[in-house]
C-alpha positions in Angstrom: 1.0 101.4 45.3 0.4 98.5 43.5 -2.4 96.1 44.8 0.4 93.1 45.5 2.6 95.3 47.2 0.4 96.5 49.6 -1.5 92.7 50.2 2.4 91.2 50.4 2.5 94.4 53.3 -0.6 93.2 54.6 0.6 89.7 55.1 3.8 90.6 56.4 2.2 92.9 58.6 -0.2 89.9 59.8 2.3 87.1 60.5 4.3 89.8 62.8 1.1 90.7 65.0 0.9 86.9 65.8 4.7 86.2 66.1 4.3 89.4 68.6 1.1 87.6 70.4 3.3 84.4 71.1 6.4 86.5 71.9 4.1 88.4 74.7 2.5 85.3 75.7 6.2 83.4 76.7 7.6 86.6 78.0 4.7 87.0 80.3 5.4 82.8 81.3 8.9 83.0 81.6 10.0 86.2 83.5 10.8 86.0 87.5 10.7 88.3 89.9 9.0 91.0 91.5 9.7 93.6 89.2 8.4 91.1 86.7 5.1 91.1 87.6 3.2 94.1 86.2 5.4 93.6 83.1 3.7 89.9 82.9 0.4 91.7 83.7 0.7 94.7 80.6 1.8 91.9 78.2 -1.2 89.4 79.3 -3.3 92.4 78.0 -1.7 93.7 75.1 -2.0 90.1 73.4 -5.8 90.9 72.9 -5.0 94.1 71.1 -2.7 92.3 69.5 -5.2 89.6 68.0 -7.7 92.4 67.1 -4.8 94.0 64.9 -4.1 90.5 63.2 -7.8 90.4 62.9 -8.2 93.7 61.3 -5.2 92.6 59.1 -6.8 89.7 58.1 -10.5 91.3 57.1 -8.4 93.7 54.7 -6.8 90.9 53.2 -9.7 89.0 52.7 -11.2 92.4 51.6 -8.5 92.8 48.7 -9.7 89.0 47.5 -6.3 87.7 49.2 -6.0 85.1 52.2 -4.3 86.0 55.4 -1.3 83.4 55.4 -1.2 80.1 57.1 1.7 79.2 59.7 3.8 77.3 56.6 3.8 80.8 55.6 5.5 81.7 58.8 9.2 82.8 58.9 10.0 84.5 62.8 11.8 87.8 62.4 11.7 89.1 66.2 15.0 88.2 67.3 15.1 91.1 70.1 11.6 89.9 71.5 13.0 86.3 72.7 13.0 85.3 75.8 16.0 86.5 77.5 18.5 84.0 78.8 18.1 85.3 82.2 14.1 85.1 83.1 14.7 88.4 85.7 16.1 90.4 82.3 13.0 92.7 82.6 14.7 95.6 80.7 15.5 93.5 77.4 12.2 92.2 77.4 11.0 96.0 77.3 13.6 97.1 74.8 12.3 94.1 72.8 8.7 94.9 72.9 9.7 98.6 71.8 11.3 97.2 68.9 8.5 94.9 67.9 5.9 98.4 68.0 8.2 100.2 66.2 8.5 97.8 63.4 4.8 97.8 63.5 4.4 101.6 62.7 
């Protein structure tokens, strides 16, 4: 694979591990309820992992003699990881964080 194909990857790869750190971080605001709760809590936590792969992203970037982009760079692409309309819609914000891993892989 050629070397701008895989640091375009790269960069791709990095603005979706942040989009999915501020997608976890309003999920984890915004949902009610008491079935909410240790959803909130596993999303809270994830968001460090998430950093560290956007970090690790970043340092192979860096490491190919490209820059991780910027947020002008940023175009969102998560649609099923949005807050749901209803903030006790547990299940779609499940189904939406099993889509953003998936698209990770």
């Amino acid at each position: 694979m050629e070397t701008e194909r895989v640091v375009d990857l790269l960069r791709t790869a990095y603005m979706d591990e942040l989009e999915t750190v501020m997608n976890y971080q309003t999920n984890a605001v915004v949902l009610d309820g008491v079935r909410a709760e240790e959803i909130k809590e596993s999303l809270r936590a994830d968001i460090q992992e998430e950093l560290g792969h956007a970090e690790q992203l970043g340092q192979r970037l860096k490491q190919l003699d490209a820059r991780p982009p910027g947020s002008a760079a940023f175009t969102a692409r998560q649609d099923s990881l949005q807050p749901p309309a209803d903030s006790t819609d547990v299940l779609a914000v499940i189904e939406g964080v099993l889509d953003a891993e998936e698209d990770a892989i």
